[in-house]
Every structure is written in C-alpha cells, then in structure tokens.
N, C-alpha and C positions, 0 to 999 in steps of 0.2 A: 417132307422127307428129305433128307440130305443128298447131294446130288455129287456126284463122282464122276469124273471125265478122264476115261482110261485112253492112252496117245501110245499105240503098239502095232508096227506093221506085220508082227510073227502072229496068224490066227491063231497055232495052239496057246501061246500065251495069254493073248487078249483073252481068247473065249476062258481061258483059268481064270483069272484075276476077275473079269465081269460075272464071271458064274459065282464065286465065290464072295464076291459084294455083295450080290441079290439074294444072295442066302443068308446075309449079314442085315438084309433091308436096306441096300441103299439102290437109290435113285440110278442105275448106271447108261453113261453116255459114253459111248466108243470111235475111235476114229482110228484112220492104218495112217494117216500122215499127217506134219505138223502143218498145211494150209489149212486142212481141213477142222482140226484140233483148234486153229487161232478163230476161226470162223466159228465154233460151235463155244468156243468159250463167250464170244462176245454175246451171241443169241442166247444160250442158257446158264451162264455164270455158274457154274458151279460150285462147290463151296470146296473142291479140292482137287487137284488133277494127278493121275498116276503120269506117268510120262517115260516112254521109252529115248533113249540120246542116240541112235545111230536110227532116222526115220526118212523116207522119198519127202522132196519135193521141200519143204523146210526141216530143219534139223529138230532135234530136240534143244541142243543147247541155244539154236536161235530164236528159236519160239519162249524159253525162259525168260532170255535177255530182252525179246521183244513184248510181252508181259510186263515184266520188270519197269523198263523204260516209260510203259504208257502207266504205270502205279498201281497197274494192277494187281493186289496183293491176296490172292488164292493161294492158298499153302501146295508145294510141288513137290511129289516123292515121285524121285529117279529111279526108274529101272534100267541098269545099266549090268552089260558083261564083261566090262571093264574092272580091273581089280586092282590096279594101280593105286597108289596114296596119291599123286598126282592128277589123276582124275578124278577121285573122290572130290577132292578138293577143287579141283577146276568146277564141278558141278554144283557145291556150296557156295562158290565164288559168284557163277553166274544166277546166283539166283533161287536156286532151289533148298527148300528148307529139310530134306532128309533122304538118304536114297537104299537103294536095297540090290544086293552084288546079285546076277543070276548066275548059278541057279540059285532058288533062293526056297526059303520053305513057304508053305501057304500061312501060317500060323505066325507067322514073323511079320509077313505084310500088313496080317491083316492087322496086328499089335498096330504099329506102324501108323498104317491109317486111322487107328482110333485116336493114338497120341497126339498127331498133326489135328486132328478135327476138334481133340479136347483143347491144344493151346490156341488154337484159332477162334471157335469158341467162347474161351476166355479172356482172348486179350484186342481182339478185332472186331468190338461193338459196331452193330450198322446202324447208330444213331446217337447222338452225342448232343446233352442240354447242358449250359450254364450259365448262368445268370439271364440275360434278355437274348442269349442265341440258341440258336437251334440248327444241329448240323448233319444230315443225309448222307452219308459217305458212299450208299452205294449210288446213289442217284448223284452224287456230286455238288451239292444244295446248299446252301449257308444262308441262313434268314438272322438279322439281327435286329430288333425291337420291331419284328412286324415287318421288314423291309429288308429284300435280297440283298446279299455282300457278295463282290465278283472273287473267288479264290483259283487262284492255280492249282493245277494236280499233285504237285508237288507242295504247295501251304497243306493241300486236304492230307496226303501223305505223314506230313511232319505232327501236323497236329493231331491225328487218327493216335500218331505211333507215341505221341509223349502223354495219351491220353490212357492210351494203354498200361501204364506205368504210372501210372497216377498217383500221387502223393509219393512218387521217387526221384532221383536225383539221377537224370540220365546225359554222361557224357558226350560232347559237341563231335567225339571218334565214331560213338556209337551211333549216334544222328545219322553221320557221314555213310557207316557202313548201312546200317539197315535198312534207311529210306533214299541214299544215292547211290550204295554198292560203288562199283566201279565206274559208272558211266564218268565221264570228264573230267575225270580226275578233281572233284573238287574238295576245295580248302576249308577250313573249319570257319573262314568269314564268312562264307555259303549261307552257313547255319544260322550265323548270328543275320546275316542280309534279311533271311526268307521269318525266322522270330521275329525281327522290327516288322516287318509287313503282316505278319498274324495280328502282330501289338494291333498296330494303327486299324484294322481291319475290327476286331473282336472286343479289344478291351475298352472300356469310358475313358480311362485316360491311360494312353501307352507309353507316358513317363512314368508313368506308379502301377504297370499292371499287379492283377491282383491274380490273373488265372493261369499266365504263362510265366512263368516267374523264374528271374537268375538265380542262380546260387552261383558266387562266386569262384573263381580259379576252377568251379568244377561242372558246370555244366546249366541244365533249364532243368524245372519242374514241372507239371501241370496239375493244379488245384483246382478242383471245380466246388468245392463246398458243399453243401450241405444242400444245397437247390440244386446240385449237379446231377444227372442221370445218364444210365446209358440203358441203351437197350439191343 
C-alpha cells in the first residue's frame, strides 16, 4: 500500500487531508511538527510526504532542505497559505516538487498526489541492473561482478536520476539543479568530477564507458541496454 506522510500542526487540516487519503487507500502517517515529521520519515520512508511550511520545532522549509541535503528523494507537496510567486518559488527552490495554496479544494490535492506518486513511480526505480552491476537505491547498495562498490549518496543520487531518463541527453544545468539544487553553490565540473567516479566505480573500462556515456557540448546519457532493468 502506498504510504503518505502528512507534516500539519492545524488538526482541522491534518485530520481533512488524512481522512481523505484513507478513503483514497493510502497508507497515512501524521505528524504536528517537522522533528517529529524528519524522525518518522527515516523509520517509515514513505513514498510521499504532504508538508505544511510554517510548523513548531523544525520548519517545513528546513525539513525539505534537510531531506534534500541527505538525497533523500520522496516527492513533497507543499501546503502553504502563502500566495506570493515568491514563495511559490522559494518552495520549489528548496526542494519541493509541487505545492497547493490554502485554502485549497479537496479534489485538487488529491489530483496532486496522484500526479507526484504517478511521476515518481515512473521515473524513481528502487533497483537498477546493467551489465555485471546491480544497484539498491533505497538500501543504498552497489554490487558489481558479485563484489560490493563503496558509492557516495550523491554518485547514488546522480546515477538514480540520469537512470531515470534513460536513453536521453540530460544537461550538466539540469544534473546541477535536480540532484544538487542549491546546496554549495556547485559548478558544472562537480558533475563532470562525480561522472569520472561513477566511470571508474561501474564501467570495465572508464576511457570507453558504454553506460554513462558523453554527448558532447551537451551533456551525459545513461544506456543500460538490452540486459538493463529496473524495478
């Protein structure tokens, strides 16, 4: 069953949205604050979280950004009563893939949530084969010809997201924004750094990879062929 983790200090709210999920059939997990919200993500992963931005004790926008930073890629729709383009946009910026102005209709959200959990779904496989590797993403795991490869959260991140996209030409901007956002301001050599280290890590030979592949002047591909799978 698909699990939902609704992050709203207002009870009339929480209890609409929760009420309204479970009548939808999902899984729902609730919290009034974002400490409690960062603690129940870790223990039950959910596969999406609603989130309120003005919450006690951690914020909503810090609890994104503190998500974000550790790679943890749960799809986030913002409840916010904020109506500013400014904030709209401050809240995509930190993090969050889609949000909903209150007051807000029941019927909108629940669109909403199906949307996030259909592209997530479709583009955020929790397992990834090609050629002699085999790769865990939620467990965070890399086995290649039979024998563990040590990867960073951020290699697991990059290669998750260009896996995603697979058989497309994804620019070294787009890399930047989606799997580093904002954090430290990094540079498009970032990209090409942490690519040589997937090379060296993944491919037989990282002068001639065959599955992380350039395209010139414009970005990486990822090819997994014909023995590729995800699940």
């Amino acid at each position: 069953m698909t699990k939902v983790l609704v992050v709203e200090d207002d009870p009339g709210i929480l209890r609409t949205v929760a009420d309204n999920l479970r009548f939808e059939k999902y899984d729902v997990i609730t919290a009034a604050d974002g400490e409690t919200a960062y603690v129940l993500q870790q223990q039950q992963q959910p596969d999406l979280i609603v989130l309120d931005l003005m919450l006690p004790r951690v914020s909503g926008q810090e609890l994104c950004r503190r998500l974000r930073a550790e790679d943890v890629q749960v799809p986030v729709l913002v409840l916010t009563a904020r109506s500013e383009e400014a904030d709209r946009v401050g809240g995509l910026d930190m993090g969050a893939d889609d949000y909903v102005t209150k007051p807000f209709s029941v019927p909108e959200l629940m669109a909403r949530v199906r949307a996030l959990l259909r592209r997530s779904s479709s583009v955020l496989a929790a397992m990834l084969s090609f050629g002699d590797v085999e790769i865990d993403f939620r467990r965070h795991t890399a086995v290649r010809g039979g024998r563990p490869v040590e990867m960073t959260r951020k290699e697991f991140a990059l290669l998750r997201f260009l896996a995603s996209r697979e058989d497309t030409v994804v620019t070294r901007d787009e890399l930047l924004n989606k799997v580093w956002g904002f954090e430290a301001y990094p540079v498009t050599r970032t990209v090409d750094n942490h690519i040589a280290s997937l090379r060296a890590k993944l491919e037989a030979d990282p002068a001639r990879p065959v599955y992380i592949q350039t395209v010139h002047g414009v970005g990486y591909k990822f090819v997994a062929g014909n023995e590729g799978s995800h699940a």
